[in-house]
N, C-alpha and C positions, 0 to 999 in steps of 0.2 A: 579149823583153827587149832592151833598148836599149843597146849598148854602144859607147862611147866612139874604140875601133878602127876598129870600123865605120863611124861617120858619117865620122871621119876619112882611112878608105881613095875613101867617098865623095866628100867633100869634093874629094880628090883627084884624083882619077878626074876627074870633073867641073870642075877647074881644068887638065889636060891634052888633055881632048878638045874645051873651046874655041877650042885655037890662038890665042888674045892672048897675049900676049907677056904677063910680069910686069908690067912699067911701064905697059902697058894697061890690064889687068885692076885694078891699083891704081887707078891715076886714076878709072876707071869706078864702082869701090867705095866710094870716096873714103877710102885707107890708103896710105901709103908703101909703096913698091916689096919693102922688106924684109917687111913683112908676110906679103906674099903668099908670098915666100920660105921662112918660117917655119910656114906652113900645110901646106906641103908634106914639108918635110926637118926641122923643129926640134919637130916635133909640137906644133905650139902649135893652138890654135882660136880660131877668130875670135867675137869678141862676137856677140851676139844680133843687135846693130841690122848690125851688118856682114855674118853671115849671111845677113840678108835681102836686103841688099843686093846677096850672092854669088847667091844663087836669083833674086832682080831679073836682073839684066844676063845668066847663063847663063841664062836660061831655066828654072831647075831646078822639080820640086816637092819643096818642104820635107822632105813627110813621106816620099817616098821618101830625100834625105839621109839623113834619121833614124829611116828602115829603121822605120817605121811603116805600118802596113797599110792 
């Protein structure tokens, strides 16, 4: 089961073990700086097209974020 915590401790994990800086990682995503901000501490989640965006530029795969098999 797919749970919402989860992508998000993802998500997370995966925006700290890049080492870009916030202001990087936006620019690269194409989101203001506070976004990425908000990914991290305000539990918000990023759009679909911006997600991709986040697995684009780290390298991620999707369905590991989303803890899919």
């Amino acid at each position: 089961m797919i749970k919402i915590d989860n992508i998000r401790e993802n998500i997370i994990e995966a925006i700290k073990q890049s080492q870009l800086s916030q202001a990087e990682l936006a620019r690269r995503i194409g989101v203001c700086q506070q976004a990425i901000g908000q990914y991290l501490y305000q539990n918000k989640m990023p759009s679909l097209e911006t997600f991709a965006n986040l697995c684009a530029v780290l390298d991620l795969d999707a369905n590991e974020i989303l803890c899919i098999k």
